[in-house]
C-alpha positions as CSV (number, residue, x, y, z in Angstrom):
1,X,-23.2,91.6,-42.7
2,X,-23.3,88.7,-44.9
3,X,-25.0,85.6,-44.4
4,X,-22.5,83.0,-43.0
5,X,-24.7,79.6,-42.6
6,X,-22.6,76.9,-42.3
7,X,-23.8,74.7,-44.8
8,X,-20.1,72.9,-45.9
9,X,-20.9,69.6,-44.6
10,X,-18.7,67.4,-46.9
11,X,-15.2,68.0,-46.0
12,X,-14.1,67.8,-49.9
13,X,-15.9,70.7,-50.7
14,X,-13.5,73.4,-51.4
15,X,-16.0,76.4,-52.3
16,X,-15.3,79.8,-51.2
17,X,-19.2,80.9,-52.2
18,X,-21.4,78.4,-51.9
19,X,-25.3,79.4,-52.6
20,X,-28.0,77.3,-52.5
21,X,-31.7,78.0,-53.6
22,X,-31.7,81.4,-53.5
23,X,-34.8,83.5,-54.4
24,X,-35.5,87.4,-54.2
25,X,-38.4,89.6,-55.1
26,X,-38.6,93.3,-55.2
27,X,-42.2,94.1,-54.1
28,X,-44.8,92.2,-56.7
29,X,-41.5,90.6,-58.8
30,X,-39.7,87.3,-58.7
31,X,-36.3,88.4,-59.8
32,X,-34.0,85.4,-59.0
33,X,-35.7,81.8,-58.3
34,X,-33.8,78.9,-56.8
35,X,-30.3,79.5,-57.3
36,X,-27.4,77.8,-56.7
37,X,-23.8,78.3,-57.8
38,X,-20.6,78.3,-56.2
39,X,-16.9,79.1,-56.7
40,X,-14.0,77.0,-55.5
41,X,-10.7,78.7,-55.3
42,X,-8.5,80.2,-57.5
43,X,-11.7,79.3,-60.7
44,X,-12.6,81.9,-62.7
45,X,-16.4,81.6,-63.1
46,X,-18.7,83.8,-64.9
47,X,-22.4,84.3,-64.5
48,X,-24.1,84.7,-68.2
49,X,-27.7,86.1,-68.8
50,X,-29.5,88.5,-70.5
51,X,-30.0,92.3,-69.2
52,X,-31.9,92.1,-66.3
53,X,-32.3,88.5,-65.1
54,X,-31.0,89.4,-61.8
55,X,-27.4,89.1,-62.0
56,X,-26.1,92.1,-60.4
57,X,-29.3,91.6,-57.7
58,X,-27.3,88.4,-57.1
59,X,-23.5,90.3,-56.5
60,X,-25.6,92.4,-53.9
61,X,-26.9,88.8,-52.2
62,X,-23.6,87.7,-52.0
63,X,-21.7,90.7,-50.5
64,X,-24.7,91.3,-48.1
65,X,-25.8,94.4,-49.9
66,X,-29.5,92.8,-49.9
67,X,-30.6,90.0,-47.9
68,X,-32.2,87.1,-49.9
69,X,-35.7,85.8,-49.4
70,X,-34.8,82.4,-49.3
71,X,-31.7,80.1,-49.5
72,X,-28.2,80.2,-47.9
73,X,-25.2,82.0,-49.1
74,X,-21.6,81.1,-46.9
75,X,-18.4,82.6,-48.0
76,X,-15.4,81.4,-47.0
77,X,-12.9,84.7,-47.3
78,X,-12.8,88.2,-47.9
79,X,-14.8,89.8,-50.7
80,X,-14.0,92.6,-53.5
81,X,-16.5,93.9,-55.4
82,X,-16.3,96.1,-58.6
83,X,-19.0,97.0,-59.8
84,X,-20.4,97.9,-63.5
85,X,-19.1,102.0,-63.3
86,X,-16.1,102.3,-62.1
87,X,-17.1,104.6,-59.3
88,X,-13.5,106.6,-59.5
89,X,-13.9,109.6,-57.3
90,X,-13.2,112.5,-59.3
91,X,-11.6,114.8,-57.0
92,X,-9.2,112.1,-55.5
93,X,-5.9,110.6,-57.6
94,X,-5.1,107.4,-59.0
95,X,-3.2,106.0,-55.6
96,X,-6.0,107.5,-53.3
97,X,-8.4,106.3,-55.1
98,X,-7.0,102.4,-55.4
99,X,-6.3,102.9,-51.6
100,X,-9.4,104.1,-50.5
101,X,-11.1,100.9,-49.0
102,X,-7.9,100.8,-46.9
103,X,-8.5,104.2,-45.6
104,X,-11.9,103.5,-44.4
105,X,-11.0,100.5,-42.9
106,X,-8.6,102.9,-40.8
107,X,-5.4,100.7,-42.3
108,X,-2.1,103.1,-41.9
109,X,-1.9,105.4,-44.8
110,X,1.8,104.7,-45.6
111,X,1.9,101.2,-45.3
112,X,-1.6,101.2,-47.8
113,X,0.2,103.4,-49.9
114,X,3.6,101.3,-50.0
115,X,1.3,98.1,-50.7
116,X,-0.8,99.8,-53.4
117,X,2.9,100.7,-55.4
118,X,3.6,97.1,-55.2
119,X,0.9,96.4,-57.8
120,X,0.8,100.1,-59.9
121,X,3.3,98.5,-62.4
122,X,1.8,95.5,-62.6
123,X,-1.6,96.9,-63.6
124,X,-0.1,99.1,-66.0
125,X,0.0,102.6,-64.4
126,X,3.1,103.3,-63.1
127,X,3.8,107.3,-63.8
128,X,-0.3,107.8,-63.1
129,X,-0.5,107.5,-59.7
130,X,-0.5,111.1,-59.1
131,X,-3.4,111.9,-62.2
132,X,-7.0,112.3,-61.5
133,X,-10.0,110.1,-63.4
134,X,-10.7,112.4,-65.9
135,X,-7.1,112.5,-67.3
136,X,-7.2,108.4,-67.6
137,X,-8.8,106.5,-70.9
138,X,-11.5,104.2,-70.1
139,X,-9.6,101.7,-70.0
140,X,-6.7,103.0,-67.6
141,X,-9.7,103.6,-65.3
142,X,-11.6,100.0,-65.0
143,X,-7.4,99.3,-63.9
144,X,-7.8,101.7,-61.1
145,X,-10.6,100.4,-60.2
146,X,-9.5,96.7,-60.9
147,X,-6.6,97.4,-58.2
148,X,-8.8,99.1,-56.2
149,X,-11.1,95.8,-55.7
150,X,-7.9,93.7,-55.6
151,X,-6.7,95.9,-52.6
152,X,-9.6,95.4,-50.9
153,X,-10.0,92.0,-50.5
154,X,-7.3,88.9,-49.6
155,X,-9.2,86.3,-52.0
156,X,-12.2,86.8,-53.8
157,X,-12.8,89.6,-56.2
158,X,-16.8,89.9,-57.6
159,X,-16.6,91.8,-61.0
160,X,-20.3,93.2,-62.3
161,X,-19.7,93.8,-66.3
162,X,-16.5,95.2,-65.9
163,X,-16.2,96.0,-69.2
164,X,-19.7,97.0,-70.7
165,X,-19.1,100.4,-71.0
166,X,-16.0,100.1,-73.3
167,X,-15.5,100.2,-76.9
168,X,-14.9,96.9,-78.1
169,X,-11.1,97.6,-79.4
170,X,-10.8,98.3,-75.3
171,X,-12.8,95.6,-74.4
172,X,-10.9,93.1,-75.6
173,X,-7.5,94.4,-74.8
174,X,-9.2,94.3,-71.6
175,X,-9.9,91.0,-71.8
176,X,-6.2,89.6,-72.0
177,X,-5.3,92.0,-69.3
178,X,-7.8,90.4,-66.7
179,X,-6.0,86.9,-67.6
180,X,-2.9,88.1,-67.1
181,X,-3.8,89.6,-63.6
182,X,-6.1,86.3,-62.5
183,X,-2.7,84.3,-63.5
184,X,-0.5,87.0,-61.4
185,X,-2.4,88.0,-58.7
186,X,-3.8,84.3,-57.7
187,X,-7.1,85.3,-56.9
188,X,-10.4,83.8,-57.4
189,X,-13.2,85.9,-59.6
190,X,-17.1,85.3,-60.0
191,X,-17.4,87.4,-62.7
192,X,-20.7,89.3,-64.5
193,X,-21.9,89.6,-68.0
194,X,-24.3,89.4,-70.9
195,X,-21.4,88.9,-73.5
196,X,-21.1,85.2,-74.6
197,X,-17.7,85.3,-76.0
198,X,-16.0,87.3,-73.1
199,X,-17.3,84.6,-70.6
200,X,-16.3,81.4,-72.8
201,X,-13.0,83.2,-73.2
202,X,-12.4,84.0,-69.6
203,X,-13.8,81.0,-67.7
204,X,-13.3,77.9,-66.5
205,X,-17.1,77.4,-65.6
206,X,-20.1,79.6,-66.9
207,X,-23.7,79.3,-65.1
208,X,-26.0,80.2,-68.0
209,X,-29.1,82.4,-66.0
210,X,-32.6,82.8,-67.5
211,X,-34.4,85.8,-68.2
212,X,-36.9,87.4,-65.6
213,X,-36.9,85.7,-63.5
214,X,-33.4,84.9,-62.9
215,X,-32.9,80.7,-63.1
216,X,-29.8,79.0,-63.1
217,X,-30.6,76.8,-67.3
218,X,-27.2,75.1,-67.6
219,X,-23.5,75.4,-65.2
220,X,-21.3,74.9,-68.7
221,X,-17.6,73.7,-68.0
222,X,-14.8,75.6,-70.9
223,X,-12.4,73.1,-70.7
224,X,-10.6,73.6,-74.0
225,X,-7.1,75.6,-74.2
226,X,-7.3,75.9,-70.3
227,X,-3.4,76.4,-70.1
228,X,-3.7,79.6,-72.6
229,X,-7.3,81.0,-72.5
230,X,-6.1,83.4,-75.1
231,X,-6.0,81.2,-77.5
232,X,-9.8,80.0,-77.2
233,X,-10.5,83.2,-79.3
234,X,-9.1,81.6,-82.2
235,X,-11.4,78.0,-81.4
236,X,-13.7,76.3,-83.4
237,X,-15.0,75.3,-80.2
238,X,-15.3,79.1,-79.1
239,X,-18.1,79.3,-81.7
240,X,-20.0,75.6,-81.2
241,X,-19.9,76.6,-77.3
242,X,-21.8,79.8,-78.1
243,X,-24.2,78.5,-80.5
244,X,-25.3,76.0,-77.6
245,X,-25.5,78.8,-75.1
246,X,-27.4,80.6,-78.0
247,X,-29.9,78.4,-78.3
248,X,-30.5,78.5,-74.0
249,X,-31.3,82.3,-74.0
């Protein structure tokens, strides 16, 4: 059940997540301290940090996975959340695996199933909806699982490293796709990784976290080529904004 304090006191404030001075320990260690981030709709915002500063431990505070020591968390709308493996089953296809939070949830099978073909095409795997996991390349996989996460939820999609396991050919191919998908699916993302490049290129804000334990050092605004994020790969700025974050971690 996640936490849903009512905490939105100024009516301007358009956040969907909102949290405010969280901390969590695991037994003996502090593993995020006083954190605060949020994400307003239809932002793309991406939560930077080194391997094990608590980044994933804070996905599981906001979708209610783990309750947090201390602090508030409030979200305002239903959450997706993909996490780092893609977590395909492998004896299940393509479309029953994208529809398989809709099962659970006890949602009528053709009507999941008629909603999921809406949106094969558009993630790129029109002909595989009958193929299991193993036949897919990675990267055909992270899109079942992207739909999967997209199906699930009517605003918010969390995305844990989505693409740390790939090569980085697939990575980055990956990369454009999830533009093109925030732009056509109108969703708001908070979005994982360790990869300084990927999140400057993706987001429109970027909280820079310490190591252990997990503190929030810098929330960075990318506001260059904002109409085309593609093009930030080919920036000068692309490279002064990560030696800045560089010099944080």
């Amino acid at each position: 059940m996640l936490s849903q304090m009512n905490f939105y006191q100024n009516k301007q404030d358009d956040s969907i997540i909102k949290v405010k001075n969280v901390s969590r320990s695991f037994e003996e260690n502090l593993i995020l301290k006083d954190i605060s981030i949020n994400l307003k709709k239809g932002e793309f915002v991406s939560i930077l940090g080194p391997s094990g500063c608590g980044k994933s431990t804070l996905f599981n505070i906001i979708t209610g996975i783990i309750k947090e020591d201390s602090g508030e968390v409030s979200v305002k709308g239903d959450l997706g959340y993909m996490q780092q493996k893609d977590l395909l089953l492998p004896w299940k296809t393509v479309m029953e695996n994208v529809v398989l939070p809709l099962d659970i949830r006890g949602s009528n099978k053709r009507e999941s199933r008629e909603r999921a073909v809406k949106y094969i095409e558009i993630v790129g795997l029109k002909g595989y909806e009958k193929k299991y996991p193993y036949e897919l390349s990675g990267g055909m996989r992270q899109r079942a699982s992207f739909l999967r996460t997209f199906l699930s939820s009517e605003e918010i999609m969390l995305l844990d490293e989505p693409f740390g396991a790939l090569d980085s050919i697939t990575r980055g191919k990956m990369q454009r796709w999830i533009l093109d998908m925030k732009q056509e699916l109108k969703r708001s993302i908070l979005f994982v990784t360790h990869d300084i490049e990927e999140a400057i290129l993706l987001s429109d804000r970027i909280y820079v976290l310490s190591s252990k334990p997990g503190m929030i050092k810098k929330e960075i605004n990318v506001d260059f080529e904002s109409e085309n994020k593609k093009n930030r790969i080919f920036s000068k700025k692309l490279l002064e904004m990560k030696a800045d974050i560089l010099k944080l971690l």
